[in-house]
N, C-alpha and C positions, 0 to 999 in steps of 0.2 A: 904719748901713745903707748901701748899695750905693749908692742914691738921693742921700744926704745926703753921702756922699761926691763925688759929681760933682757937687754944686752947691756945695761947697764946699771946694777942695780943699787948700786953708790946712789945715785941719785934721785931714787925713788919716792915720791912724795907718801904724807903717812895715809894708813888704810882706807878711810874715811874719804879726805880728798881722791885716793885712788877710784872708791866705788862709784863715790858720785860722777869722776869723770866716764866711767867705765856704763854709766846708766846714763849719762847726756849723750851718749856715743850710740848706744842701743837707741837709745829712742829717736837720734838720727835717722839710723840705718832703717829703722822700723819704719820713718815717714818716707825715706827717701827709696824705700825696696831692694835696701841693699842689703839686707837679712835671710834671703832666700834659702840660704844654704843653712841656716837653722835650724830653718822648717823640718819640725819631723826627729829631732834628737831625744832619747829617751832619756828618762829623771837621771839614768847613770853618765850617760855623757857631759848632761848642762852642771852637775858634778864633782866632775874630773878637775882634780889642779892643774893637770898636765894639759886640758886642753888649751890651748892658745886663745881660741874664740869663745869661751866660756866667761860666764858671769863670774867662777869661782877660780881663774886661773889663778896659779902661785910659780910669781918666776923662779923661787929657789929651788922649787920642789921640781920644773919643768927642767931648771942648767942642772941638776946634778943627777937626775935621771939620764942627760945625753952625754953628759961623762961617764956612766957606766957603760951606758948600751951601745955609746957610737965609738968606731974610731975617731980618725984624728982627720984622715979623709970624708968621713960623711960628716964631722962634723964643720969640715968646711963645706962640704955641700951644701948643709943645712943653713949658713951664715949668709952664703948667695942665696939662696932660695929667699934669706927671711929678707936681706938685701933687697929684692927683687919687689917683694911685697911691701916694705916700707917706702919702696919708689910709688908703686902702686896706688898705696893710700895715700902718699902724700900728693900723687898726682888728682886724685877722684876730691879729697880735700879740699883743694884748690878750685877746682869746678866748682865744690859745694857752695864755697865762702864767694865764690866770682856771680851764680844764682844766686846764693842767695840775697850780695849786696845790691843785684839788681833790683828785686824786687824791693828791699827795704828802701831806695832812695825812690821807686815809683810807690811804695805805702804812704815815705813822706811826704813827696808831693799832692798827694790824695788829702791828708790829710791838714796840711798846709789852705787848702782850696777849701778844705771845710769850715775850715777855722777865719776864712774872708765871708765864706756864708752865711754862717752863723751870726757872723759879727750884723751885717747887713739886718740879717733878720731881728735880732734883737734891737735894732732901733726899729724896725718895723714895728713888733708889741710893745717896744714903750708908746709910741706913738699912738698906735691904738686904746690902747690901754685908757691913755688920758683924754682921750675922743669918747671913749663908753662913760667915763665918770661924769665927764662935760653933757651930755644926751640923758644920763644917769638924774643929775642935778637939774636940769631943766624940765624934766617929765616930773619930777617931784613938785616942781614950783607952778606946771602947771595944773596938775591933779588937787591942789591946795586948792588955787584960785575956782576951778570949775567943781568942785564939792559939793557944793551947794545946788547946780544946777543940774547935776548928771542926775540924784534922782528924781527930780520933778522932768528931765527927759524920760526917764524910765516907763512914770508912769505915763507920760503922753502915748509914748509909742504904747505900749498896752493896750491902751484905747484906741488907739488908732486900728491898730489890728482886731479887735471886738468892733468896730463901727463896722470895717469890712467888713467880716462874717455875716453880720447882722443884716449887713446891707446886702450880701448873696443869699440871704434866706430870704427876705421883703422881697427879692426880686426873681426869687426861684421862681415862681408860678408863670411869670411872665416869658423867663427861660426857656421854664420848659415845651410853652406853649409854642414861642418861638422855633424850640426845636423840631417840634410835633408839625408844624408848619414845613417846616425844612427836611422832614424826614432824615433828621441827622438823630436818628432814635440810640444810637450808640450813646451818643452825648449827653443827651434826656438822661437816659439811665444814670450815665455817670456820674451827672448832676445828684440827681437822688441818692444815687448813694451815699456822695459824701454828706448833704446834709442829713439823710433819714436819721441815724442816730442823736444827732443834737436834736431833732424836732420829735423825737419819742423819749429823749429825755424829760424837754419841757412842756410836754403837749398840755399840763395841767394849765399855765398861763394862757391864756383866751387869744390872744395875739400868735402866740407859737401853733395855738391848736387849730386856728383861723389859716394859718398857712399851710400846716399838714393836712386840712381835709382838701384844700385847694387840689395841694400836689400827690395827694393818693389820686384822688379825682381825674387829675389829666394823668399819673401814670396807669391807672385803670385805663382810661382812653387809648390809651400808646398800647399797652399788652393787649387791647384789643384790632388795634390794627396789624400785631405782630402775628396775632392769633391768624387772624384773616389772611396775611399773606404767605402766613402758612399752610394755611386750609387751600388759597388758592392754586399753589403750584407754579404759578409762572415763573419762578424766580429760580436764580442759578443754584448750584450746591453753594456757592461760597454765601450768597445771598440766606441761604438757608440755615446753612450753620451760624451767620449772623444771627440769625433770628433766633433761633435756640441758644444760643450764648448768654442773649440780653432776657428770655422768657427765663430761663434760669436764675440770671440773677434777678429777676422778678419775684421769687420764689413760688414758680410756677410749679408743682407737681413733677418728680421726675420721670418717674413711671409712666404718664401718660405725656411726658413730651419725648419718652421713647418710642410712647407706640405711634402719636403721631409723624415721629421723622422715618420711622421705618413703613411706616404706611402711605407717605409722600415720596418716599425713597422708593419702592414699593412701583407704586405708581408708573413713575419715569421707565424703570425695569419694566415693567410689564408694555409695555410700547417695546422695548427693543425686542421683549420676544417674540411679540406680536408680529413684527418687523419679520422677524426669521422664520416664523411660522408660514405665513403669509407667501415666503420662497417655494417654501415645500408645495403648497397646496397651488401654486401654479398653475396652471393647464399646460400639458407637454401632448407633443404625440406622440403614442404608445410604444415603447421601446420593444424586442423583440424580447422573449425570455431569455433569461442568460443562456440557458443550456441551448437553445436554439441557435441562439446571436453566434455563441463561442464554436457551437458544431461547424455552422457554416465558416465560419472562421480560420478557424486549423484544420481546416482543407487545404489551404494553401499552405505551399511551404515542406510538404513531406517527404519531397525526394529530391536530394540535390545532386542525384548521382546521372553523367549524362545517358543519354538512351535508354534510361530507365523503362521498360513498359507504363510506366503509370504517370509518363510525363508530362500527358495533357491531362490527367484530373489531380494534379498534387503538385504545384508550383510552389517555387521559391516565394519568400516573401514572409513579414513581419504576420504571424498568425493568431497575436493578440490585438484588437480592435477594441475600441472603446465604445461603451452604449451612448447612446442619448441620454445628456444629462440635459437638466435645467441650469441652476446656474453652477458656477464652477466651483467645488469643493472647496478648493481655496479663496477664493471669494467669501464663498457664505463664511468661513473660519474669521477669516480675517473682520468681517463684518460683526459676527457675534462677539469677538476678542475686544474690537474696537469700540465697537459701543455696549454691549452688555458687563461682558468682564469688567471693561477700565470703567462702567461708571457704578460697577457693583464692589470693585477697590477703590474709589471714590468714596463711596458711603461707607464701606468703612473704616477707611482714613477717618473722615468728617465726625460718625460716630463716636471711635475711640477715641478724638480729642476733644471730642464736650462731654460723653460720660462715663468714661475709663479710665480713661489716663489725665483727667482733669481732676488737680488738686479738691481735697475732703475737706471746707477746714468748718467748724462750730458745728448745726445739727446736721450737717448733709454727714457729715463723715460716722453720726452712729448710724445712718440709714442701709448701710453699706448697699450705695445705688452702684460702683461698679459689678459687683458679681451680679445683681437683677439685670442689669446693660447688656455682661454678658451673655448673660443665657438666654435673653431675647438675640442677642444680632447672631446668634451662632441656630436658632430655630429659624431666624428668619431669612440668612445664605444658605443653609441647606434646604429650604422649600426653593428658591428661585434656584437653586443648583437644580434639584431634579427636573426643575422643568427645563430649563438648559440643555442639562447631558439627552432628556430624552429627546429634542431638536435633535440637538450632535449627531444622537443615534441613526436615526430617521434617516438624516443627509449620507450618513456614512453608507447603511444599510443600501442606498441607489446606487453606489456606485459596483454597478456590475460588471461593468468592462473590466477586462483585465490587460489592457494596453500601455497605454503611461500610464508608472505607477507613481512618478514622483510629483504629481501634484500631490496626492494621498497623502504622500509620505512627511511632505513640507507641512500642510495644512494641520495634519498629528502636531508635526513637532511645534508650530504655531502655537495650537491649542495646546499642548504641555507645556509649553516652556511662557505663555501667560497665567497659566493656573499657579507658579511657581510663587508667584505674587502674592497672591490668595497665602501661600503658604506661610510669606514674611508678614504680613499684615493680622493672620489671623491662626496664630498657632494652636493645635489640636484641633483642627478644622476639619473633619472628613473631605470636605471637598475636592482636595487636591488628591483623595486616595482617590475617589471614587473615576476623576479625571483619570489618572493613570490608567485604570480597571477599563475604559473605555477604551484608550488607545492598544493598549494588553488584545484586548478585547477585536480591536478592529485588526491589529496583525493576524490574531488568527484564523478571522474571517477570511480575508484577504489568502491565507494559505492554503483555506479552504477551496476558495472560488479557482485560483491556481490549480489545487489538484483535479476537480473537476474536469477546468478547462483541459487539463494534460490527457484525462482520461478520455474527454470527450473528444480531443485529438487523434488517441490513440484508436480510437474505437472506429471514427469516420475514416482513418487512415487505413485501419484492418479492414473496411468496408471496399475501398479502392484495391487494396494489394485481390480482396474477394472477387472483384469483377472483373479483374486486369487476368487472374487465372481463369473463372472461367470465360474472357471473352479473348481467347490469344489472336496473336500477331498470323495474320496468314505465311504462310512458309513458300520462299523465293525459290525458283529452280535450283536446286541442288543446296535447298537449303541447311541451315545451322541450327536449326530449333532441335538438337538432340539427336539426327542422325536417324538414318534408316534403321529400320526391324525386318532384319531377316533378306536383308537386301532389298533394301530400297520399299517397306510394307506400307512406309509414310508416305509416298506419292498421293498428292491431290489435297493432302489432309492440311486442320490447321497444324502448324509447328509450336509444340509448347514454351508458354513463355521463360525468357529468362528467369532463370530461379534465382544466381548467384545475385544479377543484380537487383533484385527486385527484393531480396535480403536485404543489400547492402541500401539501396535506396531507401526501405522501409526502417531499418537499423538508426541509418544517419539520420534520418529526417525526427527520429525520437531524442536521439541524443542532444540535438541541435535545440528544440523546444525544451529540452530538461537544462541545458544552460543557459536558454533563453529565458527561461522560468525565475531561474537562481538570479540572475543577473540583476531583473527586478525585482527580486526580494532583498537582494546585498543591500537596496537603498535604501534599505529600515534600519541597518547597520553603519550609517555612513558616518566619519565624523565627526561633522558636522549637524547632528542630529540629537539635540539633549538627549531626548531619551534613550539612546541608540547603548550607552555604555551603564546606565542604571541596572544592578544587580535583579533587579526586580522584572528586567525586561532583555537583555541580553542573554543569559545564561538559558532561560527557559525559553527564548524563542527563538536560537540558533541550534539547542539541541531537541527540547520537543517539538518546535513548530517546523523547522527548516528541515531538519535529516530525518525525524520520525515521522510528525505529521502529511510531509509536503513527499519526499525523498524516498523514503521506506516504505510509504502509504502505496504508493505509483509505483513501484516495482512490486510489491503483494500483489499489485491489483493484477499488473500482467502476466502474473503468474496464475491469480485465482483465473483470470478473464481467459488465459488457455486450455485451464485446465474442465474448463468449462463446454469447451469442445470435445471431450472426452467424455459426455455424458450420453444415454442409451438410447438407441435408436429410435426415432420419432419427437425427439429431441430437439435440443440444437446441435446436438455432434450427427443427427443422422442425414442431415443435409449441408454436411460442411464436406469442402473438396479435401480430398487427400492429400492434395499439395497444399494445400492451407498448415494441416496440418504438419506435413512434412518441415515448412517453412516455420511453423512456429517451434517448432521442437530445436529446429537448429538454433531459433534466436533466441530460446532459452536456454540454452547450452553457450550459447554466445555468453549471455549476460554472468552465468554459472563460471564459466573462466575467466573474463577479464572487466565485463562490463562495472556490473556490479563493483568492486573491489574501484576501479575507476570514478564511478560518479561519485561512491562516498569517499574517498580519498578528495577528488576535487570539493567536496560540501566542506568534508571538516577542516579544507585547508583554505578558504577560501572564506567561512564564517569563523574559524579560530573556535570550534565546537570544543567545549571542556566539556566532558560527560559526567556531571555531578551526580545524576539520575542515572536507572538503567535503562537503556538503548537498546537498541536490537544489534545481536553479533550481528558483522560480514560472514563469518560461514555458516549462522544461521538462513540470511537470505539466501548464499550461495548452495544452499541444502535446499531450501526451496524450489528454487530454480532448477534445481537438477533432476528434482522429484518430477515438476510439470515436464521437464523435457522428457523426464521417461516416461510417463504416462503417455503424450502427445505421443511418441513414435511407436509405442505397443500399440496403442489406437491406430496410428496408423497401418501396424502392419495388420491388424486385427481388421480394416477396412479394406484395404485393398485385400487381404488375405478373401474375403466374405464377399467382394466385389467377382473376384476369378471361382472363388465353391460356387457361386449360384449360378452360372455357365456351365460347369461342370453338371451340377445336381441338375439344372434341366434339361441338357444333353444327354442326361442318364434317364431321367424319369419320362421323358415322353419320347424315347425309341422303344421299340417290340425288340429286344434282346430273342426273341425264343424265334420269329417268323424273320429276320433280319438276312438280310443276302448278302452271297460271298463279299468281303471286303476285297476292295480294290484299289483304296487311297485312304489316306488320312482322312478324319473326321474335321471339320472347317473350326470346329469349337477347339479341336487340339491345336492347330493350327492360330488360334487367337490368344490362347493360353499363353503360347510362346514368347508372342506378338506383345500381348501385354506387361508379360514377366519383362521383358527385353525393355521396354518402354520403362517401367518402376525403376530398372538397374539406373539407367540415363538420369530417371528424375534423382534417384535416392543421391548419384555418382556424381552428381552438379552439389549437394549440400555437405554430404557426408566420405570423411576417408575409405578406401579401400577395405580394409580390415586385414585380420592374416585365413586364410586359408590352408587346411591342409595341404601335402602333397597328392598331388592326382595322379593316378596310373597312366602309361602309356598311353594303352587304349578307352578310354573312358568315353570316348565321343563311340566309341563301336564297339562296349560293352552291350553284351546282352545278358538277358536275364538268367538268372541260375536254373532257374524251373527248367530254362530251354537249354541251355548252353553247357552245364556242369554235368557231368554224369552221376555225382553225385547225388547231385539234387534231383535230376532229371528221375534217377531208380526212385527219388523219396515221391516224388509226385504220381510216377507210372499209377500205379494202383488208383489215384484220386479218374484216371480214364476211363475205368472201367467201373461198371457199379456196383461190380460183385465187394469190395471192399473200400465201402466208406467211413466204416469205421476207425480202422487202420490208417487212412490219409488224415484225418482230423488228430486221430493220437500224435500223429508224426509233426503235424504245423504247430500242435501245441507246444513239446517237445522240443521244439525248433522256437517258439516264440520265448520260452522259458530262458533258455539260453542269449539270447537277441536284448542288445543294449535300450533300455525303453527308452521313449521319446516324449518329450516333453512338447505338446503342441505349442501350449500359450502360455509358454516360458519367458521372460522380459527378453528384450536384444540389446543389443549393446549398441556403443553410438558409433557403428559403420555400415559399408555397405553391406559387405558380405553377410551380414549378421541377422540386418532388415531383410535383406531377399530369402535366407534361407528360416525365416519364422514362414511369410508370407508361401514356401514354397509346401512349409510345412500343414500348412493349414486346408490350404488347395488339395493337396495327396489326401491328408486325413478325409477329407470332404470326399471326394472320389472315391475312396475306399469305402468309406462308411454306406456311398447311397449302390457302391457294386455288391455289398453285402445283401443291401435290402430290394434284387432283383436276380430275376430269375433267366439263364441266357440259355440259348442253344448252342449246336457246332460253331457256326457264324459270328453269331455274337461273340463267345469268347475270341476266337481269333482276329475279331475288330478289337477288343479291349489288347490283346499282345501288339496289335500294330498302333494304336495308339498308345499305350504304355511305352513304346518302344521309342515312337517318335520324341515323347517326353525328353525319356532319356536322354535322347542325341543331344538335346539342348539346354534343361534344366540344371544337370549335376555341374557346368561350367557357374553356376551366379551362387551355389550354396557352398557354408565353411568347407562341409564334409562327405562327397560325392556316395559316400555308404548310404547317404541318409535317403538318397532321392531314391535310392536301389535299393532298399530297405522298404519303402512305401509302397514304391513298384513292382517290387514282389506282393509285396501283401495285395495287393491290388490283382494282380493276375491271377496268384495263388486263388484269393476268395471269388473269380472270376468262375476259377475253374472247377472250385466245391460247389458253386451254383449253378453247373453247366449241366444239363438235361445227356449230352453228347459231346463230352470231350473229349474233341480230338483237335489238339492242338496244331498251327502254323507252321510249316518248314522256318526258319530260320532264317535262309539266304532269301524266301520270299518275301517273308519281313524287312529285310534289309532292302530289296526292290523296291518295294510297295513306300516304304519313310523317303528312300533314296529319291524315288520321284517326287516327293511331296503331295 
């Protein structure tokens, strides 16, 4: 060992034997994994004389290195250490030589076993050996002996086999005849084929030629009965593509035994369409029109809110019904699937494997009969396609219910998902687009008939909320229809009807049909609907059919359909109620905050709309909406404003202002003025918020006019009494108007109440004003117009933003009263106050 080498080096074998031992050693360590620590020494370390575990140690050069460097202490340290380690190896040594004499006595054994094997086996191939020589030897002795006779066997068999031949051509006619007999025409053929060649070799021999006109003769025969029962039709496809197999190999024409199997094929097809036609043209009794059907229809169903006023003509209830159909969508699908489709994939199954995909071989293959094949079956599935899809269409086009949608929706997927077929059998085939384009096609019918019927819902249901205002609820002792005018004005009268709920009813019973709507349109999206997740049909009919066409279309409309009451008197806006209006403006202001923003939130969450295309914004539609509500309630106040001027105006134009006698009470028209103002507050004050209001004086309820009250004003006026100075009074109101903040009549309102009444109050004064200008009053008369002005006052400057304004018009109203007075001499004051205080 390495170790025992350096402790002792007396006895050190020479260099040679050292290496080698020192390289039988490594290459131990190396199988055995006990080199690890090796691993990884750089070229100066493996080197080193002084390493110990090195290829190149040198024990002299290692002992007198450790007589320099060490004492006498470490170098007894080092002698245990090396101690320690020669224990080490000589213990791991010992394990080595203990494995590995194990395994060498079980090698031996191994081998021992082999060497019994072996033995065995080698008498086996002697053995045989002298068995092959012996079979060897006796094949030779027989092959000698029969020499002689194997080629006169040779030639027997020869002939033997020429006799048969011979004797299947002598007996071919008879065969065939037999076959022909038998109808086993397959056979016949086969027959012929294999002899035709030998008998168009020989035909010159009289014998050979005697046989071939036989057997052309009866297969002329045969190809004419093939002919027949193809011309006849009775027989199955399989029957028929037999036929055409064996005409083929007849070397029948190809060309025209395409056109006859596609004209037989042909044939069959035309029966099933017939079949389907036949449906259509049924005799039914006469369905309603759609728009008719579906009006009556989505009458029911529009207000689910209880007490509704409109709850006896607007019931709960499913408000899509289905028309009278013939027979049932799915049906007729199913029937043309089943027998047209599959036997028009049939035929071209049948087709492509006798003249497509049926091996070319000698002259058939320069004729290039598949591309002729093809371009006939691909002229001849898209002539029976059109006439198909336009059945399809026909059936589709009846169904005008819009009740259950899922037969529709199955029967589509039916019909698409058999066309599919078409697809795998006959690629580049329009037919399967043009199928898709169909079903494409009937969804968006189908979205079509939906928005109608919503509209035609909407429209019948605005016709009810129409009749339910104007036919109100008669009003119960001390009743709730909106409260007394003026103390109790409403006695006897009817009570108007609920507004909020008749909102709310009309509101829900919209919303309810727009996801009733959606609900049966999701089942075009289902699943389980081939065509439901195809790019070609998902993407553009969730976001242009579903949220644009269906979704978007239906809130334009009700926005165009209100805004439409807004048009000019003599109209449709000039016989629509005020509250109609009033009620549509809120539900467009409804929809303008949250509606809107809601139903398309629930569309694109519910169809999973990815907007590829552009769509229409939400604060587009919500602009929309807010336009019609302003419009609707400018009209409004702009109606009722024109409802209370022409009471006015004829209260002014047919009195004698100049012959009029002492006033002693209010005017009964002022008195209704009030009455009605008070009544708008109520209706406007059931839809719409309060608003904000100025601060109001004190006294405002027993304000009086400036002309009478101010002494300011009273000195600006004096002079307008007497007539020495009317010029002077006219400088002074200009003067005074110049200064005076203008007023804006028919300026838009805002969406409250305060806002609605003080347009409406504004329009009324203006009107009042304008027809006091265009009259002429005496004493009396003006002081009728201070006591009616005055009465206003007590009661109108409570319902507007800004109490200046009503006092503002009411001046000008007296003032131009009293520039038109023949004799003014105006009212005491405190008589005024008498004369309103009574009423």
């Amino acid at each position: 060992m390495d170790i025992d080498q350096g402790t002792s080096p007396a006895t050190t074998p020479p260099d040679s034997d050292a290496q080698r031992k020192r390289k039988v050693h490594g290459m131990l360590k190396l199988y055995y994994g006990l080199n690890d620590e090796g691993k990884g020494s750089d070229q100066a370390e493996s080197l080193d004389p002084c390493d110990i575990n090195g290829p190149h140690f040198d024990p002299e050069v290692y002992l007198n290195k450790l007589r320099k460097e060490c004492s006498l202490g470490e170098l007894m340290d080092q002698e245990s250490c090396m101690v320690k380690q020669i224990r080490s190896l000589d213990s791991d040594m010992q394990t080595l030589v203990y494995e590995n004499y194990n395994k060498f006595i079980s090698a031996t054994d191994t081998i021992r076993k082999m060497k019994n094997d072996f033995k065995k086996m080698e008498d086996e191939m002697d053995c045989l050996s002298a068995n092959m020589s012996a079979i060897t030897e006796f094949s030779a002795k027989i092959s000698g002996t029969l020499q002689d006779q194997h080629t006169q066997i040779t030639k027997l068999s020869g002939v033997h086999t020429l006799l048969r031949k011979l004797q299947f051509l002598f007996e071919l006619p008879a065969r065939l005849n037999k076959c022909l007999e038998l109808q086993a025409y397959a056979q016949a053929v086969s027959s012929h084929r294999r002899a035709r060649c030998v008998l168009q070799q020989y035909s010159h021999m009289p014998s050979f030629c005697g046989i071939q006109d036989d057997c052309n003769a009866i297969m002329e025969q045969l190809a004419q009965q093939l002919r027949q029962k193809f011309r006849d039709g009775g027989s199955n496809a399989k029957d028929l593509s037999e036929c055409v197999e064996l005409l083929l190999q007849l070397d029948e024409p190809a060309e025209e035994l395409c056109d006859k199997f596609l004209s037989h094929a042909q044939s069959r097809l035309e029966s099933d369409l017939q079949g389907l036609e036949a449906e259509l043209r049924d005799p039914v009794s006469p369905s309603k029109p759609a728009t008719t059907e579906t009006s009556a229809a989505l009458k029911k169903g529009a207000s689910s809110a209880a007490g509704s006023p409109t709850d006896a003509s607007m019931h709960s209830g499913n408000p899509f019904l289905s028309g009278a159909s013939k027979t049932d969508i799915l049906e007729f699908i199913d029937r043309g699937c089943n027998e047209f489709v599959s036997n028009l994939c049939l035929v071209i199954a049948s087709y492509q494997e006798l003249f497509i995909n049926r091996p070319q071989e000698g002259e058939l293959a320069s004729k290039n009969i598949p591309e002729m094949a093809r371009g006939k079956l691909h002229a001849f599935v898209d002539a029976l396609a059109v006439r198909y899809f336009s059945l399809v269409e026909r059936r589709i086009q009846e169904e005008k219910g819009v009740g259950d949608n899922s037969l529709l929706v199955r029967a589509l997927d039916r019909f698409h998902r058999r066309l599919q077929a078409v697809t795998k059998l006959l690629p580049g085939s329009s037919v399967p687009s043009q199928g898709t384009e169909i079903v494409v096609q009937a969804a968006r019918e189908r979205i079509k008939q939906y928005l109608s019927a919503l509209q035609s819902f909407y429209l019948d249901s605005l016709t009810d909320v129409r009749q339910a205002l104007a036919a109100p609820r008669l009003s119960m002792g001390g009743g709730t229809g909106g409260g007394g005018l003026l103390g109790g004005g409403t006695s006897g009268k009817d009570a108007p009807p609920n507004l909020p709920e008749l909102l709310a009813s009309f509101s829900a019973s919209i919303l309810n049909q727009i996801k009733s709507v959606l609900a049966s349109v999701h089942l075009f999206t289902a699943k389980d609907i081939t065509f439901s997740n195809k790019p070609y049909f998902k993407g553009e009919f969730c976001s242009q059919g579903v949220r644009e066409s269906l979704v978007v279309s239906f809130i334009k409309f009700i926005c165009q359909s209100s805004r439409q009451f807004c048009e000019s008197t003599g109209d449709r806006g000039g016989s629509t109620p005020p509250a109609l209006l009033l009620l549509l403006s809120r539900l467009c202001l409804d929809y303008e905050t949250s509606t809107i923003s809601y139903i398309l939130t629930l569309t694109d969450e519910q169809f999973l709309v990815q907007h590829h295309s552009p769509v229409t914004a939400v604060t587009a539609l919500c602009a929309e909406a807010r336009e019609a509500a302003q419009k609707l309630l400018n009209h409004y106040v702009k109606v009722q404003g024109l409802i209370i001027s022409q009471m006015l105006r004829k209260s002014v134009e047919t009195r004698d202002w100049v012959n009029t006698i002492e006033p002693r009470n209010v005017r009964a028209v002022m008195k209704r003025v009030v009455e009605d103002t008070t009544s708008i507050d109520v209706q406007v004050g059931l839809l719409y918020e309060e608003g904000v209001r100025k601060a109001h004086s004190s006294d405002s309820s027993k304000r009086t006019f400036s002309v009478y009250s101010s002494s300011r004003q009273q000195v600006r006026y004096a002079p307008s009494y007497t007539p020495s100075a009317p010029m002077d009074t006219n400088l002074l109101s200009n003067i005074h108007k110049l200064f005076s903040e203008r007023i804006d009549i028919f300026s838009p309102v805002e969406f409250n109440k305060v806002s609605v009444l003080t347009g409406i109050i504004k329009i009324s004064l203006k009107t009042f004003l304008e027809c006091v200008r265009l009259r002429t009053f005496g004493r009396y008369g003006l002081q009728q117009i201070q006591v009616d002005c005055h009465y206003l006052q007590m009661y109108l400057w409570r319902f507007v933003s800004d109490e200046n304004l009503v006092h503002f018009l009411l001046d000008e109203i007296v003032g131009s009263a009293a520039h038109r007075c023949l004799d003014p001499a105006p009212m005491e004051q405190s008589v005024i106050e008498v004369i309103c205080e009574r009423g």
